[in-house]
C-alpha positions in Angstrom: -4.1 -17.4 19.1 -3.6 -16.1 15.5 -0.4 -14.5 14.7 -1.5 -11.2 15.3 -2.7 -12.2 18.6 1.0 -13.4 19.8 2.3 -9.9 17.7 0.4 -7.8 19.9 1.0 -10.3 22.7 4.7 -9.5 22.5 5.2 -13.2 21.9 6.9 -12.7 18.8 10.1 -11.0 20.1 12.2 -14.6 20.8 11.1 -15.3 16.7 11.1 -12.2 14.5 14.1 -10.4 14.6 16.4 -8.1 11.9 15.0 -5.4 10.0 11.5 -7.1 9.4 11.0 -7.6 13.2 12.6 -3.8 14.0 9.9 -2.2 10.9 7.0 -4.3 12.4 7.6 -3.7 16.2 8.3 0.4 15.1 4.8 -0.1 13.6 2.8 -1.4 16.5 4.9 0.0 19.2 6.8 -3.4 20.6 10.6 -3.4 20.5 11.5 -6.8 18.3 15.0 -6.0 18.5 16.8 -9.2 20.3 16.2 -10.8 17.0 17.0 -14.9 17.0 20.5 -14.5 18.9 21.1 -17.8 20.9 17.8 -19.9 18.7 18.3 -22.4 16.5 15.9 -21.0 13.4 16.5 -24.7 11.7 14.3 -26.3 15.7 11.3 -24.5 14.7 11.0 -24.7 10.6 7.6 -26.5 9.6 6.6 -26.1 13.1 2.7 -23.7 13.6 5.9 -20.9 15.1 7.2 -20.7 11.5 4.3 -20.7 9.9 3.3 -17.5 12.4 6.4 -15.7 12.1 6.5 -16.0 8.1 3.0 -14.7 8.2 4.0 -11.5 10.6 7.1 -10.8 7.9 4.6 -11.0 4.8 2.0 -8.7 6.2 5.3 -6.1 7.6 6.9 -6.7 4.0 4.1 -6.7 2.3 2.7 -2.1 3.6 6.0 -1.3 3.9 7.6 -2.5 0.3 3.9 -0.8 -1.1 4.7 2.3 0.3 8.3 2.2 -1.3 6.7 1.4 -4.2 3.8 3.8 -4.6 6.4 6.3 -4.0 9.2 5.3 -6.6 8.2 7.8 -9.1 8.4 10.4 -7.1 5.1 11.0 -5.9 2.3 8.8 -4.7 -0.5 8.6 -6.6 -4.3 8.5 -5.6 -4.7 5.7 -7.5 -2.0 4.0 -5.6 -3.3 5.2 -2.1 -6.5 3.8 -3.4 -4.9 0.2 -4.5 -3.1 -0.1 -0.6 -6.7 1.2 1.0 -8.5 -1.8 -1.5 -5.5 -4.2 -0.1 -6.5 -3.2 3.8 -10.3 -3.4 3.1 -10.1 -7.0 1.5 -8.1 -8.1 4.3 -10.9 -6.7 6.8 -8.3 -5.6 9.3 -9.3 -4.8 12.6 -8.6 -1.0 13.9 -5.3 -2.1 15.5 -4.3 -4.1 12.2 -5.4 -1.2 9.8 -2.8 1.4 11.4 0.2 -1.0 11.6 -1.1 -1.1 8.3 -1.1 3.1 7.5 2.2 2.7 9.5 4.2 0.4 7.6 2.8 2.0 4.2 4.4 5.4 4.9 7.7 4.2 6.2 7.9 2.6 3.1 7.7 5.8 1.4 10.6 7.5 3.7 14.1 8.2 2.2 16.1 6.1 4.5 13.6 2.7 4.3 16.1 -0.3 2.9 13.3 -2.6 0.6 16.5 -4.6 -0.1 17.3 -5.9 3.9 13.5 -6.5 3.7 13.1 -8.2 0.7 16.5 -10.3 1.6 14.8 -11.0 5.4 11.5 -12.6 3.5 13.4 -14.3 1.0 14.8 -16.1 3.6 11.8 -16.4 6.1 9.7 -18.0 3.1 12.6 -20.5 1.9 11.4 -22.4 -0.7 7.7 -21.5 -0.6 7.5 -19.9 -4.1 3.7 -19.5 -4.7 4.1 -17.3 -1.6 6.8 -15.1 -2.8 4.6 -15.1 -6.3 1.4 -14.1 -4.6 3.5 -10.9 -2.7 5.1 -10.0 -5.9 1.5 -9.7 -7.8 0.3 -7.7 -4.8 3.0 -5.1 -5.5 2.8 -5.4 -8.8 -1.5 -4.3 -8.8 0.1 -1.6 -6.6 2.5 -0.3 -9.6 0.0 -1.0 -12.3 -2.6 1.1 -10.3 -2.3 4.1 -12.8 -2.1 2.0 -15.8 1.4 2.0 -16.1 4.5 1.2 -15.1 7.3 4.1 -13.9 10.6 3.0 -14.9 12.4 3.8 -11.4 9.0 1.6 -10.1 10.4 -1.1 -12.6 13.7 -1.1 -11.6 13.1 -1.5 -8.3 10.5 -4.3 -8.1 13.3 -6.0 -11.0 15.2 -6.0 -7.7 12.8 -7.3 -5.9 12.2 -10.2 -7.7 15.2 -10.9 -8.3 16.2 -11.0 -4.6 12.9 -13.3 -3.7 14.6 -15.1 -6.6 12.4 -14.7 -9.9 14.5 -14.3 -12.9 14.5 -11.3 -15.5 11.4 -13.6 -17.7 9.8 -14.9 -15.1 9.1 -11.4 -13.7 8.6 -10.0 -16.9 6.1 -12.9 -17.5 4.1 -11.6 -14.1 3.6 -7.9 -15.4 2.1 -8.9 -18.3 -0.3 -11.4 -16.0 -1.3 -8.7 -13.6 -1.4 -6.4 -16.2 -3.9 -8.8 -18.2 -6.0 -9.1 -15.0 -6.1 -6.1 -14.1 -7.9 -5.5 -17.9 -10.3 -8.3 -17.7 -11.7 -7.7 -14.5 -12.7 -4.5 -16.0 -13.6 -5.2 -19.5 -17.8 -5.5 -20.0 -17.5 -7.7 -22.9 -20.8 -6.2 -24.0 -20.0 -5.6 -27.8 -18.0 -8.5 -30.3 -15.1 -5.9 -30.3 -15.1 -6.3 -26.7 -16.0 -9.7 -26.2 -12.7 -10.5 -28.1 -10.6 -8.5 -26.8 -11.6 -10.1 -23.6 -10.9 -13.6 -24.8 -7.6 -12.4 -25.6 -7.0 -10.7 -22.4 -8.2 -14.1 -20.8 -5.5 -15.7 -22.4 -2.9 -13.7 -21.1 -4.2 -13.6 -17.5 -2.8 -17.2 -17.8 0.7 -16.3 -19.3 -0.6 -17.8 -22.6 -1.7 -16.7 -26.2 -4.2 -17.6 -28.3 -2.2 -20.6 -30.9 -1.6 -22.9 -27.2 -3.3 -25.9 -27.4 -6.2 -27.1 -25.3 -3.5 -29.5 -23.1 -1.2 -26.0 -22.5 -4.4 -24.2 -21.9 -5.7 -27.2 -19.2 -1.9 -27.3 -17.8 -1.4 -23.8 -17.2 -4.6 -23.4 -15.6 -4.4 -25.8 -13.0 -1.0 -24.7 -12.5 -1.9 -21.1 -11.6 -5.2 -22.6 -9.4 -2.3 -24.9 -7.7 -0.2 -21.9 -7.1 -3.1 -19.1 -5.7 -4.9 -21.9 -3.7 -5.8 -20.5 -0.7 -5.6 -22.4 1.9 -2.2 -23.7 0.2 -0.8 -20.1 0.4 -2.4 -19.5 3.7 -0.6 -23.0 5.1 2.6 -21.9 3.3 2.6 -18.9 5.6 0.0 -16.7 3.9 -1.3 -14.4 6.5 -5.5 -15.7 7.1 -6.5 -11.8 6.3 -5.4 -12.0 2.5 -6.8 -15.4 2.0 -9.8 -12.8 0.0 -7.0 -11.3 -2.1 -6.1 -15.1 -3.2 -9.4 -16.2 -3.5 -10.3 -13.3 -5.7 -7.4 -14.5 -7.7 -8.6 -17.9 -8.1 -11.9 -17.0 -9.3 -10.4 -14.5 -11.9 -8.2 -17.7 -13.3 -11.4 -20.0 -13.6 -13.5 -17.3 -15.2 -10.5 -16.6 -17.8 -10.6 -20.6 -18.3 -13.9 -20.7 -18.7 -14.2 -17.6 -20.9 -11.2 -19.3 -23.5 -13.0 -22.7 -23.3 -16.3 -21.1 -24.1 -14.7 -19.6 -27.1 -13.4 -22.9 -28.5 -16.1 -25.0 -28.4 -18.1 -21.8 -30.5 -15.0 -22.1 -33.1 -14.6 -25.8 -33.7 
């Protein structure tokens, strides 16, 4: 049974507790309030439990923290709506999935939602899993860079967010400009020189580089980024199976930056 099985199931009550377990159950209409009073959470680390319950508090953190998000400027945009719709449809939720879905989203947008005790609760749910907490921070960073920019108050709070999951100030400053750069080439038709190179250099900068690294950086930093949005490496590190599109998508906008760059060269040498 797949995590969303033993969710609905109410078999996830004894596992996922605090605020992540109280926001999901809210969502679907089970009460995951007993949290993990009287279990050891160190008995069931690496075990196929973990790996469920860490995919149940990335999918609840994951609507919720959006809808905080989309509404950090004050209003939420239709561009935004349309980046969390994009999100669900990728994931081909089922009808029960897409509300918990609708209903996470929009108690992320209410006054008294906490993204901190959230952010803290998959912080620690994740441990050490780092291409995981990298894969949820680009997802709400697309969300922010929806209407081609970047609010302040929405940068200040996803700062925080990081920061929490543990990403320092230029390591998260490092990710905007990545999202940002893919966000660009997947859109960018390349059809006249102008554009051709301005995609090149957008290619570069989907893989945190620019144009002077040399071909070893350029080989190193790609395989590093396909290393890190693998996914069946995400979906084993806790991924939930739904987004394994969202990851894939990512993977094949890496090679196709690679490939673009290393086209380029071998026209230049």
């Amino acid at each position: 049974m797949s995590w969303w099985g033993k969710v609905i199931g109410g078999a996830f009550g004894f596992a996922l507790g605090g605020p992540i377990g109280a926001l999901l159950g809210a969502s679907i209409g089970h009460g995951f309030d007993k949290g993990l009073s009287g279990i050891d959470e160190g008995a069931i680390l690496g075990s196929q439990a973990d790996q469920e319950r860490i995919q149940a508090a990335f999918f609840t953190a994951t609507f919720s923290i959006m809808g905080r998000i989309a509404k950090a400027d004050g209003q939420v945009s239709k561009q935004e709506i349309e980046v969390a719709q994009q999100v669900m449809a990728r994931m081909q939720l089922d009808p029960e999935q897409m509300q918990a879905a609708r209903n996470l989203f929009s108690e992320g947008k209410s006054p008294e939602f906490d993204y901190r005790t959230i952010a803290q609760q998959l912080r620690r749910e994740c441990g050490r899993r780092k291409s995981l907490l990298q894969m949820f921070m680009e997802i709400q960073l697309s969300t922010a860079l929806a209407d081609q920019e970047l609010h302040p108050n929405e940068q200040e709070i996803l700062l925080d967010i990081a920061q929490i999951l543990g990403f320092k100030k230029q390591q998260f400053e490092q990710l905007i400009a990545m999202v940002a750069a893919q966000q660009r080439f997947g859109h960018e038709t390349g059809q006249t020189s102008f554009q051709q190179t301005n995609k090149v250099e957008e290619a570069y900068h989907v893989l945190g580089l620019d144009s002077s690294c040399s071909d070893a950086e350029l080989k190193k930093a790609y395989r590093k980024l396909l290393s890190q949005h693998h996914p069946d490496k995400l979906v084993s590190k806790g991924l939930p199976e739904e987004m394994m599109k969202i990851a894939t998508e990512k993977t094949r906008e890496i090679k196709e930056a690679y490939e673009l760059i290393k086209q380029h060269r071998s026209k230049n040498d």
